[in-house]
Each structure stands twice: as C-alpha cells, then as structure tokens.
N, C-alpha and C positions, 0 to 999 in steps of 0.2 A: 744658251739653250737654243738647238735650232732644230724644228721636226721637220722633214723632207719627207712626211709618210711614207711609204716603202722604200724611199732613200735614191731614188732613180728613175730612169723611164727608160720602159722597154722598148727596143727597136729589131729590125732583121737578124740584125749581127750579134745580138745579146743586151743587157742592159747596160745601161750610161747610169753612172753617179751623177747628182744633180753638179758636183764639181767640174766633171770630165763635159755634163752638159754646159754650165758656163763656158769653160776653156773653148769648146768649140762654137760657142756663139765669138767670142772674142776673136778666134784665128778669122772668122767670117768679115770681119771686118779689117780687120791687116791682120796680116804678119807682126809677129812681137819676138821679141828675146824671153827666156823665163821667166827675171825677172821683172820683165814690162808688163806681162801675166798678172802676176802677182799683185802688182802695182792698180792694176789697171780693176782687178775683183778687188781689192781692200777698200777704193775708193767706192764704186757703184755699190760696194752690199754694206758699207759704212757701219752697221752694228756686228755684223758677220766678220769676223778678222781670221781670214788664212794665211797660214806659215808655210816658210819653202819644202817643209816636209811633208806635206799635202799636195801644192800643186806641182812638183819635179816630179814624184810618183805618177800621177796623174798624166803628165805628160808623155811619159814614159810607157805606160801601158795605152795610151795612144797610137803613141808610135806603133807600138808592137801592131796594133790592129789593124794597122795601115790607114789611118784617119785622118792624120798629120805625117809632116816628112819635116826633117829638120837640114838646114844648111849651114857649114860651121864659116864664121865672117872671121877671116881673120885682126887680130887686134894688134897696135905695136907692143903696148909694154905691158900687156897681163893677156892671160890664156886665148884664146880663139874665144868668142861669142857664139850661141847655137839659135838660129832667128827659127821660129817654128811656123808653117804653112798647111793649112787647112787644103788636101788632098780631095780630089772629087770622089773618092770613098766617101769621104768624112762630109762635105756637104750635102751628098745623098743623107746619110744619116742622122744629119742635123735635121736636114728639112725633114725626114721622116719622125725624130724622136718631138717636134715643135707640135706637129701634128697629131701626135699623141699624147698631149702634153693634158691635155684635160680630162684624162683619169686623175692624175697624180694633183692635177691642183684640183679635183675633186673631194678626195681623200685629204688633201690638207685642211678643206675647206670645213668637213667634217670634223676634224679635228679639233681645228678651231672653237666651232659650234659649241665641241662637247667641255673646252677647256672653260669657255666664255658661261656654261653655269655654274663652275666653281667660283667664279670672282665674286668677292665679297664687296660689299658699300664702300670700306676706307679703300679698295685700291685700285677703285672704279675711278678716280681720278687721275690718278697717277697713270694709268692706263691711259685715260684719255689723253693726257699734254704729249705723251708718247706717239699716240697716234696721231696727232695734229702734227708735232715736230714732224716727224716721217713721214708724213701721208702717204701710211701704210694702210693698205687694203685690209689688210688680216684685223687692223685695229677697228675698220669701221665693221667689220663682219661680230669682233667682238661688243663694237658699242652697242652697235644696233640690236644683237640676242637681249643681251643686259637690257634696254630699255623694252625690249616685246615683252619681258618675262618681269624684271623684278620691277621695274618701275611702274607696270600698273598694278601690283600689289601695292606698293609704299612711295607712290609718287616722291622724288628728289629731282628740288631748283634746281641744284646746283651740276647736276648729272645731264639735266637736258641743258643748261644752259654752255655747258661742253662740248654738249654732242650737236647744239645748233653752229657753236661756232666754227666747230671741227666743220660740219656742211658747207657754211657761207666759205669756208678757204678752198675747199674744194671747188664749189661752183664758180668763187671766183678768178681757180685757175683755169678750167673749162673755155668760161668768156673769153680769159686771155689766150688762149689758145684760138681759138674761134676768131677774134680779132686778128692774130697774125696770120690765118689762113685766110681771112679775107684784103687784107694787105697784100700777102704773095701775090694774090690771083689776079687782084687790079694791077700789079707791074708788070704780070705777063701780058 
C-alpha cells in the first residue's frame, strides 16, 4: 500500500506522478538505461517494488513531454540499448516540481496523522521495529501521534521504550553525520 496524496506534484507543464518525479530525480544524476532506472528505484524505495510496466510507460510519456531524450547505444549481440538523458526542459521542471514539493508532503503528512489514530496497542509495535528498521519519517510521525494521544490515557513501557530507542538510533545517526562533516572540513 502506498499513498502519494493526490498521487503527484504540480508544475508549469502539468502534473508529474510521484513515479515520472523519481525518474527525473534519477536522470539528474546520470544518465541510465531503462532498466538501470528500475534497478536503481527498487533499491532506494526498498519496500516500494516497481515493475517495468510502470517505469517504460513512464518513460515514455517523458519523452513525449520533452523532459528526457533518449539515445539508442548500439549493442553486439542483443538489440540496441536506449540510455535516457534529463533535457533542460526537464531540469527546469524538476527544480520546479522539488519546490513545490511541500504541498504534497503536506497532504501525506496529514494522512499520516489521520491513519496513526486508527492504530491499535497490539500493532503499535510492530509499527514501531518497522520504523526503526527504515528510519522512516512517516513512522516517527506515526509513533510520536500514538504516544501524544493514547499513551497518556494508558501509559505503555513498552511503547515508549520503542519509541526511545527508535530516537537514540536516529540521534545517533545525526552525530555520525556531524562527525563526518567535521572530518571533511579539517582535510580541507
């Protein structure tokens, strides 16, 4: 199950699927073949699994928009390869749809909210080792409602002691972060 509140972000040229917005974050970074695409969101969205009958469409009504241009490589012993290239249409557009990117993670964030008073006690657990594994955002959005609302009606150990350690992993990638930034800085 995956909610993308209204499923895209609007820009000049029309709206972007949050799909067609991945793809062009990826062209921004290289150039890829199709299935380098593919490869390349199944790893980064890791619980999200797209099929090539998603991203070739996708690609395709790119093209049409003028966003991307494709170039065919030829190959020896199987068909030509089609490497896809992020067009200065399309990096306008990107930087434009990133920009407006915080309606839509508004609206998910909402969403969130409002899913996070359905969760019941048994699966406020299970929710949580989920959000720890992923250190996903949406999960601390849902821990944290959960413990504003139910847990000071019916205090649970064992919920906060989830949602301190779910913290401490976060904080302590923070420092680590912070530490390598301070590393770079001394070697310049």
């Amino acid at each position: 199950m995956a909610f993308m509140g209204r499923g895209g972000v609007k820009t000049r040229i029309g709206k972007l699927s949050i799909v067609q917005l991945l793809v062009l974050i990826l062209l921004n970074e290289s150039p890829a073949h199709g299935y380098e695409i593919l490869q390349k969101l199944n790893e980064r969205l890791c619980a999200w699994r797209l099929k090539s009958g998603t991203v070739y469409p996708v690609l395709h009504r790119l093209l049409e928009r003028g966003l991307i241009d494709a170039t065919h490589v030829p190959q020896e012993s199987s068909p030509d390869a089609i490497r896809y290239n992020l067009t200065q249409k399309g990096k306008e557009t990107l930087h434009e749809a990133l920009h407006h990117l915080d309606a839509e993670l508004k609206i998910q964030d909402d969403l969130w909210q409002f899913l996070s008073d359905a969760i019941t006690p048994d699966s406020i657990e299970r929710i949580g080792r989920w959000a720890m594994k992923a250190r996903s955002p949406m999960g601390f959005v849902v821990m944290r409602r959960h413990c504003d609302s139910y847990c000071r009606q019916r205090p649970q150990l064992d919920f906060l002691k989830h949602y301190k350690e779910y913290l401490q992993k976060e904080l302590d990638w923070v420092n680590e972060q912070l530490m390598e930034l301070k590393k770079s800085k001394n070697r310049r």
